[in-house]
C-alpha positions in Angstrom: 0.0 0.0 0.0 1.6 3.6 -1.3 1.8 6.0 1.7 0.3 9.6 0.5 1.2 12.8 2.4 -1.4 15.6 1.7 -0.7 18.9 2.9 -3.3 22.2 3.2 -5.6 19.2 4.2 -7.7 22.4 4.7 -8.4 24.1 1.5 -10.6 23.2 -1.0 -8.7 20.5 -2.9 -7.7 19.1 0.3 -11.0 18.9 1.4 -12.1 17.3 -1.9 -9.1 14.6 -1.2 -10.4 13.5 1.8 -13.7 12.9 0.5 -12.7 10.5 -1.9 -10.1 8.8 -0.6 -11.7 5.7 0.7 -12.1 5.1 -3.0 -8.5 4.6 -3.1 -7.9 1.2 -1.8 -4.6 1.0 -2.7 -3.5 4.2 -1.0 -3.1 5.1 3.1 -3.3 8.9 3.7 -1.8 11.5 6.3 -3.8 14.5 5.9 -2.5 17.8 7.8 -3.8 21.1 7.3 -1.5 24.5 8.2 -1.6 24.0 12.5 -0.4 20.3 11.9 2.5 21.1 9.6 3.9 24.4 8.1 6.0 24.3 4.7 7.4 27.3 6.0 9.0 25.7 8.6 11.6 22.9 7.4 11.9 21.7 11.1 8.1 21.2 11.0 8.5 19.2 7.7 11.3 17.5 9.1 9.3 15.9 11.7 6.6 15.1 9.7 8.8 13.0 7.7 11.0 11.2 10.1 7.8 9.8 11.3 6.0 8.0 8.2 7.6 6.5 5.4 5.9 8.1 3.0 5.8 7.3 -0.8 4.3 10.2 -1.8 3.4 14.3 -0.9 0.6 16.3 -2.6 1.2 19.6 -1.8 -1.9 21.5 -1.5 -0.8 24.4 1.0 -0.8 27.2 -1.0 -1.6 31.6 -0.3 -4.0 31.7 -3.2 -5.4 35.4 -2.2 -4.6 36.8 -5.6 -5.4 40.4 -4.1 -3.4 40.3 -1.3 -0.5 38.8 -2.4 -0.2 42.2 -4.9 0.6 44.2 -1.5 2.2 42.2 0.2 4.5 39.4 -2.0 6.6 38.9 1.0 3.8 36.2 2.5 3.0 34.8 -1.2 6.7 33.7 -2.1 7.2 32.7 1.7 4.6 30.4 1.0 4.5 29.4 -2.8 8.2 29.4 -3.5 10.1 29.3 0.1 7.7 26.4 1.2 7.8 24.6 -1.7 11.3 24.4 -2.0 11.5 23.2 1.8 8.9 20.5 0.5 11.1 19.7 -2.3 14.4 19.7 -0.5 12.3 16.8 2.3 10.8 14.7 -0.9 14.0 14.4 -2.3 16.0 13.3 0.9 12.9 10.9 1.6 12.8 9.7 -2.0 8.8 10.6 -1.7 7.6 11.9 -4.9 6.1 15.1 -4.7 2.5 16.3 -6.4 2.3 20.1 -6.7 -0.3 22.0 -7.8 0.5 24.8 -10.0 -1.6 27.4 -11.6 -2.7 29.2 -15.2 -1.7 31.9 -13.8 2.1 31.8 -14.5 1.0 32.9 -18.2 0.2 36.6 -19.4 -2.8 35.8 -21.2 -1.6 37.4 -24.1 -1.8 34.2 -26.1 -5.0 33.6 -28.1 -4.9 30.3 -27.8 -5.1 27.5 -25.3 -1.4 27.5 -23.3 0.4 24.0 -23.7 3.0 23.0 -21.5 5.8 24.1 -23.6 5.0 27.4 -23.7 7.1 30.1 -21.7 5.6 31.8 -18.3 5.3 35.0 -18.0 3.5 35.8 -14.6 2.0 39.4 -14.6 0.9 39.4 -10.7 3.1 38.3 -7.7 0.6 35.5 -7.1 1.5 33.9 -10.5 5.3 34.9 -9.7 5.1 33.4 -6.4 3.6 29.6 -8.0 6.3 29.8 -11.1 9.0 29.9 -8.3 7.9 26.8 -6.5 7.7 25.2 -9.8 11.4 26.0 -10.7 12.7 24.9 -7.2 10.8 21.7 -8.0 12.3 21.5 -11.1 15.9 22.4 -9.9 16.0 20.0 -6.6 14.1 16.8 -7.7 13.5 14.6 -10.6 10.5 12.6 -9.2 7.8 15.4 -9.6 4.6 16.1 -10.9 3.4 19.6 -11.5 -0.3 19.7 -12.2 -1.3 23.3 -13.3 -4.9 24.0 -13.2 -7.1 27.0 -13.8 -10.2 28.4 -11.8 -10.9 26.4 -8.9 -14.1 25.7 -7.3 -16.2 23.2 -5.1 -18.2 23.1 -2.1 -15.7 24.0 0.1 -14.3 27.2 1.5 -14.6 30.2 -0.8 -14.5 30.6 -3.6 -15.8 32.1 -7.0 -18.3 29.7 -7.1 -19.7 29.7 -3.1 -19.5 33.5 -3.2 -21.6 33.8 -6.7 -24.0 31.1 -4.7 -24.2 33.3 -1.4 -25.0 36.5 -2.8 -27.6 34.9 -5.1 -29.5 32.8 -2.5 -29.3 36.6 -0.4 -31.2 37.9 -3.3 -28.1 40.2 -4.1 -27.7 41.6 -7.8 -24.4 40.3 -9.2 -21.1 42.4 -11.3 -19.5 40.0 -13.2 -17.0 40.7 -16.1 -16.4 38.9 -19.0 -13.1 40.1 -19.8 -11.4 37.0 -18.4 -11.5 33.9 -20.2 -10.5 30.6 -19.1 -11.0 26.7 -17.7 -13.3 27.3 -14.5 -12.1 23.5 -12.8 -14.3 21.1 -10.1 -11.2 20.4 -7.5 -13.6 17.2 -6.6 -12.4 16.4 -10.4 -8.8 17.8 -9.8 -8.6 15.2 -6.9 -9.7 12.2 -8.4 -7.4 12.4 -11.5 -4.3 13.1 -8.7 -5.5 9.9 -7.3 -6.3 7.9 -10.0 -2.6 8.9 -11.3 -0.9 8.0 -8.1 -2.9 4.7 -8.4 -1.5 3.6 -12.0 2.1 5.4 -11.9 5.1 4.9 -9.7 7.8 7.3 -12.2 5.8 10.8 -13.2 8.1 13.3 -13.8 6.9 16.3 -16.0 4.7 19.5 -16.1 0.9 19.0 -16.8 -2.4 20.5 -17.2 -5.6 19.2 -15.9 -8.9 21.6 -16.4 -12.5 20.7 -16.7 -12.2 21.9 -20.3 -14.9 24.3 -21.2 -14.0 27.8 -21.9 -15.9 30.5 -20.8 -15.5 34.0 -19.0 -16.4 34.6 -15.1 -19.9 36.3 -16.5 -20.6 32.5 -18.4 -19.2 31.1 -15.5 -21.7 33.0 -13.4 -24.9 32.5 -15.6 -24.0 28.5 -15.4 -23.4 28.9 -11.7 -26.7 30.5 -11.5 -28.8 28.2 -14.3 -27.5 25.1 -12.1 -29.1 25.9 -9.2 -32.5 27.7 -10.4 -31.4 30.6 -9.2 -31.6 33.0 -12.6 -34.7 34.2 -11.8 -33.4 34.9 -8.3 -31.4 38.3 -9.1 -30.3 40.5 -11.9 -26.9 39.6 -13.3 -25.0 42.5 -14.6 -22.0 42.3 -17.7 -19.7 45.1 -16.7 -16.0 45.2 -19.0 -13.8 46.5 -16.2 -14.3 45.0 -12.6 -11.7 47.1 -10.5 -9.2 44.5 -9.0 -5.8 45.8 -7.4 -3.7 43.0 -9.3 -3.9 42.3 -13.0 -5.0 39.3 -14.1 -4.1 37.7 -17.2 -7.1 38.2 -19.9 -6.8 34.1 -21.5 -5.6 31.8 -19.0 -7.1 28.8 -21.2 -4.9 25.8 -20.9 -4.6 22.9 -23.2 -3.9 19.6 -21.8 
């Protein structure tokens, strides 16, 4: 039986990993959220480690608060680059091969067509700066890797694009949505199944990927489907506006091709 690590138990995608993983017969989890064990602090990952013998990590601690992260980087790349690297550095030692999840937003969004794995990053907030970091210290310390880069994450769980549209409609609040953004909004419940499902049929997986739900659309789409989904179009007025005012940038086509 494979020994899986999972940290940011948490967050969303954590959350979504612990619901499903009695499916996974095959695999024995260690789920700890932030309190149980802190990439920050290699000491904390260092005891974490000497205790299990663990086959694999996925690393789903992450500062995800796009906005935030713009003013104040510091706590973004402490987590997302400095954290990840003390990850990498304990998965290599440990010979545990480490599952990170990356983002779509280490691209511009200048491209007009869906990013591939080959193309070049070119972060244009610190969030995005702060994930393409981690990805290179992966990169530079291990070889037994997978980076999984994903776009729009939602679910049940915490909040998120998709809870927040669902709280201010059930509140009978009218909705702002631009549709200047375009890109893959992704189920994490379907983000953690395929990470299972891979570390049930692979023991070597070293490489960059993408993983999306697939269908394009822009956060207004995203919205009306959110909305049509749970009978709630009738429940408020949903408003197209061009420029939502956001303190970082965002990039404008964040598709990615798998």
């Amino acid at each position: 039986m494979k020994k899986v690590l999972v940290t940011g138990a948490n967050g969303q995608l954590g959350q979504c990993l612990q619901k499903i993983a009695a499916q996974f017969k095959n695999l024995e989890f260690t789920f700890k959220n932030s309190k149980d064990l802190d990439i920050t602090d290699a000491l904390s990952i260092k005891k974490t480690f000497d205790l299990v013998d663990f086959d694999y990590c996925i690393n789903c601690a992450a500062y995800t608060d796009v906005e935030q992260a713009e003013k104040t980087p510091d706590i973004a790349i402490r987590v997302n680059a400095e954290g990840v690297k003390n990850l990498a550095f304990a998965c290599k030692k440990h010979e545990v091969g480490l599952i990170h999840i990356s983002t779509d937003y280490v691209f511009d969004g200048e491209k007009k067509e869906p990013y591939s794995v080959d193309d070049i990053p070119n972060p244009i907030n610190e969030y995005g700066k702060s994930k393409l970091l981690g990805e290179k210290y992966i990169q530079a310390i291990m070889d037994d890797y997978y980076i999984i880069r994903t776009s729009w994450l939602y679910s049940e769980f915490g909040k998120n694009f998709y809870t927040s549209i669902l709280k201010k409609a059930k509140a009978g609040e009218n909705l702002s949505v631009t549709d200047s953004q375009t890109g893959c909004p992704t189920n994490a419940n379907n983000l953690a199944k395929y990470i299972l499902t891979v570390l049930s049929s692979n023991d070597k997986f070293p490489g960059i990927y993408h993983f999306t739900d697939g269908e394009i659309l822009n956060w207004f789409e995203f919205a009306e489907k959110i909305l049509a989904n749970n009978n709630l179009t009738k429940n408020v007025k949903l408003e197209k506006v061009k420029n939502y005012r956001t303190f970082a940038r965002r990039p404008n086509y964040s598709v990615l091709k798998e």
